[in-house]
VMD Tcl script that builds the backbone (N, CA, C; Angstrom):
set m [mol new atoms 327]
animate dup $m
set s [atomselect $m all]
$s set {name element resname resid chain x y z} {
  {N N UNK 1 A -36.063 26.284 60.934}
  {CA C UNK 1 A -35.510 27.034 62.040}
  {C C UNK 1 A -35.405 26.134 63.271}
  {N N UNK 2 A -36.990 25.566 63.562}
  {CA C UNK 2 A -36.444 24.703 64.947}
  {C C UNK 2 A -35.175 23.649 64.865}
  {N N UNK 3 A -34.966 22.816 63.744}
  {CA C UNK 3 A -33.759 22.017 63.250}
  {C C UNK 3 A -32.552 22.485 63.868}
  {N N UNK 4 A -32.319 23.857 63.359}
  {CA C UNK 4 A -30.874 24.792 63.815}
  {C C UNK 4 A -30.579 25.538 64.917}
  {N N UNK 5 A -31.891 25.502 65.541}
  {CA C UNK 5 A -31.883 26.256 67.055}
  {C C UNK 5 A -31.351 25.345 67.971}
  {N N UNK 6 A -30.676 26.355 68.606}
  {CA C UNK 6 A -29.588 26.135 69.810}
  {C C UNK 6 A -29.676 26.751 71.085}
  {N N UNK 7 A -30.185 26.330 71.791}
  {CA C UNK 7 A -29.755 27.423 73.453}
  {C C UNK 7 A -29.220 26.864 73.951}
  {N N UNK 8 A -28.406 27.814 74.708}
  {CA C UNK 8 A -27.352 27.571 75.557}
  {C C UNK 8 A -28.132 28.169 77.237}
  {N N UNK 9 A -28.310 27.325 78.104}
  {CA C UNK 9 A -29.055 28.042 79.074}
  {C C UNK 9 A -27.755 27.059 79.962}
  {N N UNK 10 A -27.398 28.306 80.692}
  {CA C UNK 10 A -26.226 28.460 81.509}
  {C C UNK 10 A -26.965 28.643 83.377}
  {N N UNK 11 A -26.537 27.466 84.444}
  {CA C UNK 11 A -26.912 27.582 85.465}
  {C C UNK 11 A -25.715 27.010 86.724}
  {N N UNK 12 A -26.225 27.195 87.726}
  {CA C UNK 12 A -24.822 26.570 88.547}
  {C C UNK 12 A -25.915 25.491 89.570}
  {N N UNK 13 A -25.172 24.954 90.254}
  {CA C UNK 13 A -26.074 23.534 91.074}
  {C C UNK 13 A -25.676 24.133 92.243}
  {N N UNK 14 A -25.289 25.209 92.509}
  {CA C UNK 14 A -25.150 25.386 93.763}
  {C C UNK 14 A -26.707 25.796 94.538}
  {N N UNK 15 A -27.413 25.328 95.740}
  {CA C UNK 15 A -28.658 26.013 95.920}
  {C C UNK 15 A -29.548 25.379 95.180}
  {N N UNK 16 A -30.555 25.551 95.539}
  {CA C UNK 16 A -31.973 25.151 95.367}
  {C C UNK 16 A -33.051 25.357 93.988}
  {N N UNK 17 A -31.827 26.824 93.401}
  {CA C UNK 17 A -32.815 27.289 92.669}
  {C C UNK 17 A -32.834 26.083 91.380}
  {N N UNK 18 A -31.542 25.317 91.085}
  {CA C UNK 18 A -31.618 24.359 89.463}
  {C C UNK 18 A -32.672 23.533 90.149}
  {N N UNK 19 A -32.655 22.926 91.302}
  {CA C UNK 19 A -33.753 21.748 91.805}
  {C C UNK 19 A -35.016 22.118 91.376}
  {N N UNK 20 A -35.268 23.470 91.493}
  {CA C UNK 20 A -36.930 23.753 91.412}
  {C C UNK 20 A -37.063 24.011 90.033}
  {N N UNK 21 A -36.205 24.494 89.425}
  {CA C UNK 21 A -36.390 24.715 87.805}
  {C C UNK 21 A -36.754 22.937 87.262}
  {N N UNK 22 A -35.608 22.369 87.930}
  {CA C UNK 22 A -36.021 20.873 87.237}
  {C C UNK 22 A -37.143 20.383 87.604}
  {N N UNK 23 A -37.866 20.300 88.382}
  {CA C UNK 23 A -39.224 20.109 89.030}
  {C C UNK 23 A -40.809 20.991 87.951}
  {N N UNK 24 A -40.050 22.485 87.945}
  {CA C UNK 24 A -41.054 22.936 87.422}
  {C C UNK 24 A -40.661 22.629 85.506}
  {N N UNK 25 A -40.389 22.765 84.886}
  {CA C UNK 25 A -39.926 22.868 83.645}
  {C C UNK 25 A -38.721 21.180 83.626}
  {N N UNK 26 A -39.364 20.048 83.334}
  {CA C UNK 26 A -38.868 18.695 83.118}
  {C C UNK 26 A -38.284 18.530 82.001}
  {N N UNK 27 A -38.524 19.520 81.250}
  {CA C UNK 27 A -38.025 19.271 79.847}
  {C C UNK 27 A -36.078 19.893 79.697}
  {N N UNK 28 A -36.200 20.695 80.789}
  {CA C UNK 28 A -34.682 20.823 81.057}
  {C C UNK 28 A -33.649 19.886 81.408}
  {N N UNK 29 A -34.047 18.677 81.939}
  {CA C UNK 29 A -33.411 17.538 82.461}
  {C C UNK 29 A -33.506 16.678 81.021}
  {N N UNK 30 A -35.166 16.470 80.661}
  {CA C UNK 30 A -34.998 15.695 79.234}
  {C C UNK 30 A -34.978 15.797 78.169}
  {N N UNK 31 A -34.763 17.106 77.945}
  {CA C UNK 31 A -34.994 17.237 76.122}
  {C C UNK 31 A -33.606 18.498 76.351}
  {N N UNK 32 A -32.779 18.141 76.963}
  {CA C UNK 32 A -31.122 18.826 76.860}
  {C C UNK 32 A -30.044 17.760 76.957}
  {N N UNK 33 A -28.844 18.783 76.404}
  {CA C UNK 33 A -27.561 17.566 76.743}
  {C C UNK 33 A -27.004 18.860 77.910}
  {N N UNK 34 A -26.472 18.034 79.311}
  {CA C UNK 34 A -26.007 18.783 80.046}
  {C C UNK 34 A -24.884 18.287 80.253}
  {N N UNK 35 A -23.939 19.319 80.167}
  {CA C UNK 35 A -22.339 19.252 79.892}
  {C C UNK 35 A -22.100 19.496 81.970}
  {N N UNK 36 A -21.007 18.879 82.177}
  {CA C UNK 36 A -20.669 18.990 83.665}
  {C C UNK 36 A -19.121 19.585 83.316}
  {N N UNK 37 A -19.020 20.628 83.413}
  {CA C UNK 37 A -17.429 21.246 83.464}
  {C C UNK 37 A -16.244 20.646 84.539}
  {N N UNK 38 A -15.450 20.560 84.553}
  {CA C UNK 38 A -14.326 19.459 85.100}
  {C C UNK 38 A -13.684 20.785 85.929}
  {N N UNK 39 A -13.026 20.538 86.680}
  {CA C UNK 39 A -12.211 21.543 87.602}
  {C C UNK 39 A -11.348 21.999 86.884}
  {N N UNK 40 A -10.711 23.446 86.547}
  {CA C UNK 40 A -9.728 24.389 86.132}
  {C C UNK 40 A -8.403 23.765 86.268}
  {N N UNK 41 A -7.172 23.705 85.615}
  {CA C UNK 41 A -6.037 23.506 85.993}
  {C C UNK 41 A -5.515 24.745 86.918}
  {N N UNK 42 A -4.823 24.821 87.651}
  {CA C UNK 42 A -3.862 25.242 88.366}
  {C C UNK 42 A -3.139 27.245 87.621}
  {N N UNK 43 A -3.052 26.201 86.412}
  {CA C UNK 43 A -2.230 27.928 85.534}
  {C C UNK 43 A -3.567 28.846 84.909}
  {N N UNK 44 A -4.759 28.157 84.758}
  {CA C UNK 44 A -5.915 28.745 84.465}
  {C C UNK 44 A -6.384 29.277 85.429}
  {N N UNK 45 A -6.420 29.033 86.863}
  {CA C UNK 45 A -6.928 29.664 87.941}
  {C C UNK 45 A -5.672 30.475 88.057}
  {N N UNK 46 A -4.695 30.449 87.800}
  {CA C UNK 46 A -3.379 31.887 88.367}
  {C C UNK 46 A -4.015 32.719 86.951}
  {N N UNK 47 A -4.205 32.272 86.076}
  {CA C UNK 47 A -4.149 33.181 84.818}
  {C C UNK 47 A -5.525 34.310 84.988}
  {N N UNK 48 A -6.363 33.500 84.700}
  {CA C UNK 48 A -7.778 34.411 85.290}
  {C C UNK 48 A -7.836 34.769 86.481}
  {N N UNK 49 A -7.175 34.633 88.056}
  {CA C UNK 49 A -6.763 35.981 88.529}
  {C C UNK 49 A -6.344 36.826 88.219}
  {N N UNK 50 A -4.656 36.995 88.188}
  {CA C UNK 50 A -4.305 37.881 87.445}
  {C C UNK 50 A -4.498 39.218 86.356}
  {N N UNK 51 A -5.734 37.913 85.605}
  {CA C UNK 51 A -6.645 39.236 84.731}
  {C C UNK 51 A -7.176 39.737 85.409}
  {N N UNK 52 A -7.862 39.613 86.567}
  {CA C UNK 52 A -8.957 40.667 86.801}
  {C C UNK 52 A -8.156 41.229 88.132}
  {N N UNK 53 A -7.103 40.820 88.233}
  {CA C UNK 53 A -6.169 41.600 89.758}
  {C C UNK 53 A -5.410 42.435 88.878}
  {N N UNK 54 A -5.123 42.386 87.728}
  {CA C UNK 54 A -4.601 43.803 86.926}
  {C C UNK 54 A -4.747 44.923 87.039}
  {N N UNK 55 A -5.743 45.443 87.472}
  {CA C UNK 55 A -6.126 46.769 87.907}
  {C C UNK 55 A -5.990 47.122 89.307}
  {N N UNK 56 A -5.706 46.183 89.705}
  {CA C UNK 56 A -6.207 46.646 91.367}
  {C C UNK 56 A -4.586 47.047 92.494}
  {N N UNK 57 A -4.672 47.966 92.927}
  {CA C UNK 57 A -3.553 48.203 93.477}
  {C C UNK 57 A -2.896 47.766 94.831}
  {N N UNK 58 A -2.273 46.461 94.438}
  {CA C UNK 58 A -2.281 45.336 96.014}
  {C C UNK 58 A -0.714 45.649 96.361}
  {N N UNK 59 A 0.234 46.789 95.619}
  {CA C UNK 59 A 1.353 47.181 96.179}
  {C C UNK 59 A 2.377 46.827 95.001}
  {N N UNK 60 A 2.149 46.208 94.028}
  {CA C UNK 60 A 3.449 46.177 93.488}
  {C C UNK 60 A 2.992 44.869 92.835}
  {N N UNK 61 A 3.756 44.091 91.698}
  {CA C UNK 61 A 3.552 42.989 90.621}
  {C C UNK 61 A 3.633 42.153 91.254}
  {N N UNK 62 A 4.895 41.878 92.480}
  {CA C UNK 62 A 4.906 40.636 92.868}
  {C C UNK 62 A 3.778 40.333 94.239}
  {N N UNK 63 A 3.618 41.189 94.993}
  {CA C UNK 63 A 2.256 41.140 95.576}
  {C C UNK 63 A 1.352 40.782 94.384}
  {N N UNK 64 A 0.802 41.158 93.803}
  {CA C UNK 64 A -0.024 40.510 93.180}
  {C C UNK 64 A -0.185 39.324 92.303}
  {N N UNK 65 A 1.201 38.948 92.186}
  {CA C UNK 65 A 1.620 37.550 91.589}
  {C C UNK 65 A 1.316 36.340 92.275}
  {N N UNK 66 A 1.669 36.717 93.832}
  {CA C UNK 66 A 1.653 36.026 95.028}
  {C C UNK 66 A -0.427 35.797 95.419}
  {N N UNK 67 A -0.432 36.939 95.238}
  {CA C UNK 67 A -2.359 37.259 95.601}
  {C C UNK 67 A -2.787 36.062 94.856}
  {N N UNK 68 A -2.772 36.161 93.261}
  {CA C UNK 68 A -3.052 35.115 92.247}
  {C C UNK 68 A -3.223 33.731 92.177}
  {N N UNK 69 A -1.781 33.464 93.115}
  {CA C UNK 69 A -1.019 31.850 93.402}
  {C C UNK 69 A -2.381 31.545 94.460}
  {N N UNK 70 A -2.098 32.280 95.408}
  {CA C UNK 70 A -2.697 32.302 96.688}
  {C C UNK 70 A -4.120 32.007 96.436}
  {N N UNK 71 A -5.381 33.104 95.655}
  {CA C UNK 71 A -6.213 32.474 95.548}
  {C C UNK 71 A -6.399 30.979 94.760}
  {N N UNK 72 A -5.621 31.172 93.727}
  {CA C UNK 72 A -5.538 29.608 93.073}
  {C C UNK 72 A -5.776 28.289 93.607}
  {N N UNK 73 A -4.701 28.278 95.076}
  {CA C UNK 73 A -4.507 27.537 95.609}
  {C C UNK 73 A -5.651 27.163 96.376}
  {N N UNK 74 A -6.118 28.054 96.880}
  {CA C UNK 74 A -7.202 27.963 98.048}
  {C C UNK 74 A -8.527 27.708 97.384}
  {N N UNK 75 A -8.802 27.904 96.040}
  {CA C UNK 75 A -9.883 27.366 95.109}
  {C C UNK 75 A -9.786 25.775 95.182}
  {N N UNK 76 A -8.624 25.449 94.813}
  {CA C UNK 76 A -8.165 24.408 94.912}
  {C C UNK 76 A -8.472 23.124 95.689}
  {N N UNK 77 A -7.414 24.222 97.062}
  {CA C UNK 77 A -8.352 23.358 98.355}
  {C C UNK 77 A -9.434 23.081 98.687}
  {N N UNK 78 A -10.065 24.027 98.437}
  {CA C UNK 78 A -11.451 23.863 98.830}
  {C C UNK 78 A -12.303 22.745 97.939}
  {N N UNK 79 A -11.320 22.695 96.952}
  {CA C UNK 79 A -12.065 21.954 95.932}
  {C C UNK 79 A -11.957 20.327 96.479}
  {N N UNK 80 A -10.826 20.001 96.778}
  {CA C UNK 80 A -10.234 18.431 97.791}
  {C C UNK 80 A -10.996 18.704 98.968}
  {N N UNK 81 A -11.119 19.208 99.375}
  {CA C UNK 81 A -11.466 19.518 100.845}
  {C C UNK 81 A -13.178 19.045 100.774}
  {N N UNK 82 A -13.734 19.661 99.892}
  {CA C UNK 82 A -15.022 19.069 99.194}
  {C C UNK 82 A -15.641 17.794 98.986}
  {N N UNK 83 A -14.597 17.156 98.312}
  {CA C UNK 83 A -14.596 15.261 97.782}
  {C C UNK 83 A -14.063 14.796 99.522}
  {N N UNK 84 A -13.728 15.349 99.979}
  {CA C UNK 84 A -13.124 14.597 101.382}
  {C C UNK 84 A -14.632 14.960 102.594}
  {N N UNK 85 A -15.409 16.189 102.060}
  {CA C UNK 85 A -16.168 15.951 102.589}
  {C C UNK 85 A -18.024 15.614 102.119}
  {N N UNK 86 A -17.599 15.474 101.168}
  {CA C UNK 86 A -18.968 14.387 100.343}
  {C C UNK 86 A -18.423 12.723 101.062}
  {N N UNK 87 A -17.421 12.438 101.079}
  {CA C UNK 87 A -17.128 11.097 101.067}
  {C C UNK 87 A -17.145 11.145 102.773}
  {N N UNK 88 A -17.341 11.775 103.667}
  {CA C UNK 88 A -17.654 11.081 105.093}
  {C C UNK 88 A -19.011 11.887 105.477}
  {N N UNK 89 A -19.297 12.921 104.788}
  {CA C UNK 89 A -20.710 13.279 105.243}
  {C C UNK 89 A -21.788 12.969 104.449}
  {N N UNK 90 A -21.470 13.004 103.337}
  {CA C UNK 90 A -22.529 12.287 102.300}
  {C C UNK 90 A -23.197 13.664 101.730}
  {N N UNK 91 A -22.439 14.559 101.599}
  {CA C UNK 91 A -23.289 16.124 101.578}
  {C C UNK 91 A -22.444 16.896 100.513}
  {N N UNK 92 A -22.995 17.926 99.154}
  {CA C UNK 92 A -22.214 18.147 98.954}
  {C C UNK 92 A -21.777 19.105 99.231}
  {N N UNK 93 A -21.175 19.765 98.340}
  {CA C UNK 93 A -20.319 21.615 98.665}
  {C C UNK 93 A -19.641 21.794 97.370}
  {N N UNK 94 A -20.035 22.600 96.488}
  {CA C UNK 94 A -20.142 23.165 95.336}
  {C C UNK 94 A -18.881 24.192 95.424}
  {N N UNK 95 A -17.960 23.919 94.177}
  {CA C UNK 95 A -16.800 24.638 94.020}
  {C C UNK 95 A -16.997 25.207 92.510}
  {N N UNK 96 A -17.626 26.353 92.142}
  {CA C UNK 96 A -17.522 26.376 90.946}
  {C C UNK 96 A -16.876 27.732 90.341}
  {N N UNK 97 A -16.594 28.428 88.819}
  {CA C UNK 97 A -15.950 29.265 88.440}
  {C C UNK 97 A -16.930 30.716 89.055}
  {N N UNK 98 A -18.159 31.021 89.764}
  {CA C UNK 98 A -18.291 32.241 89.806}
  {C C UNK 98 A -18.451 32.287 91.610}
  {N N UNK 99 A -17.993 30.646 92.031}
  {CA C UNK 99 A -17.267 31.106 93.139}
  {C C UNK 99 A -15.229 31.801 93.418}
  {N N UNK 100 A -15.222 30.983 92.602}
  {CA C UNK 100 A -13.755 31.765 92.408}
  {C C UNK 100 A -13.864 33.186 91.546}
  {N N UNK 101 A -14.791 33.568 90.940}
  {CA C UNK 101 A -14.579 34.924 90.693}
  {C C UNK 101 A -15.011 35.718 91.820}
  {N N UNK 102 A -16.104 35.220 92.405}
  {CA C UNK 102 A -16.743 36.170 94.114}
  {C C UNK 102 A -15.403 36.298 94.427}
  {N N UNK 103 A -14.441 35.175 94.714}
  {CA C UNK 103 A -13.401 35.339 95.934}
  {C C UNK 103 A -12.458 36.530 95.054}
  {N N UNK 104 A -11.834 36.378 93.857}
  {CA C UNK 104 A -11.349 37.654 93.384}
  {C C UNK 104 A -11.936 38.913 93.678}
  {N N UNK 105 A -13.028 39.325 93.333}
  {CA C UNK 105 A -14.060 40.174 93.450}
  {C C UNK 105 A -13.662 40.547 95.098}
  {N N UNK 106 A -13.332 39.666 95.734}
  {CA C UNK 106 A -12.840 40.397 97.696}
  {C C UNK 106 A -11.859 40.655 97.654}
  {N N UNK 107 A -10.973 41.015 96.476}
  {CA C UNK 107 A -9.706 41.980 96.523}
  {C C UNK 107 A -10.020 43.039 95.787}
  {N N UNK 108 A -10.773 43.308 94.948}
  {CA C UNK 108 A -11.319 44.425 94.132}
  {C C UNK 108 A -12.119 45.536 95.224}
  {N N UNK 109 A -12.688 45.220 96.261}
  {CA C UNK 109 A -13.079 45.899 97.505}
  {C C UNK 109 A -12.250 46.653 98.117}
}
mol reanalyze $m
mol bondsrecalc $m
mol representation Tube
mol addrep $m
């Protein structure tokens, strides 16, 4: 059984809390493989809006086509906007997928 066992322990680096897990529990840093997910393309961030702006009544398809683009984009930015500001402040700022679902989630309100 131990041979075939697998966990998948799922966390984000945003905040303090992965720092202290790695501190308290070391074996998370060394006895795992940690995968770093790469930024979304462009039609994957319109697409997974869309899904979850499906329900929501923002006036009509193309309003909400536009909503979609719109957050996409601004995930986006923020995401450049990020590397532009690690590279003169030396600090980072975390862009990840359940920040772009929060920001969907502020049209579902």
């Amino acid at each position: 059984v131990r041979r075939n066992l697998h966990v998948i322990f799922g966390v984000s680096p945003v905040g303090s809390r992965f720092r202290r897990w790695s501190r308290q529990f070391p074996a998370i840093i060394n006895c795992t493989s940690i995968d770093w997910f790469h930024s979304w393309l462009q039609d994957a961030l319109v697409s997974v809006a869309q899904q979850f702006l499906h329900e929501v009544d923002l006036g009509g398809d193309e309003v909400r086509e536009s909503v979609a683009h719109h957050i996409a984009f601004v995930h986006q930015s923020v995401t450049e906007a990020s590397i532009k500001y690690l590279e003169s402040e030396r600090r980072h700022n975390y862009t990840t997928p359940k920040t772009f679902l929060e920001m969907i989630s502020l049209y579902k309100t």
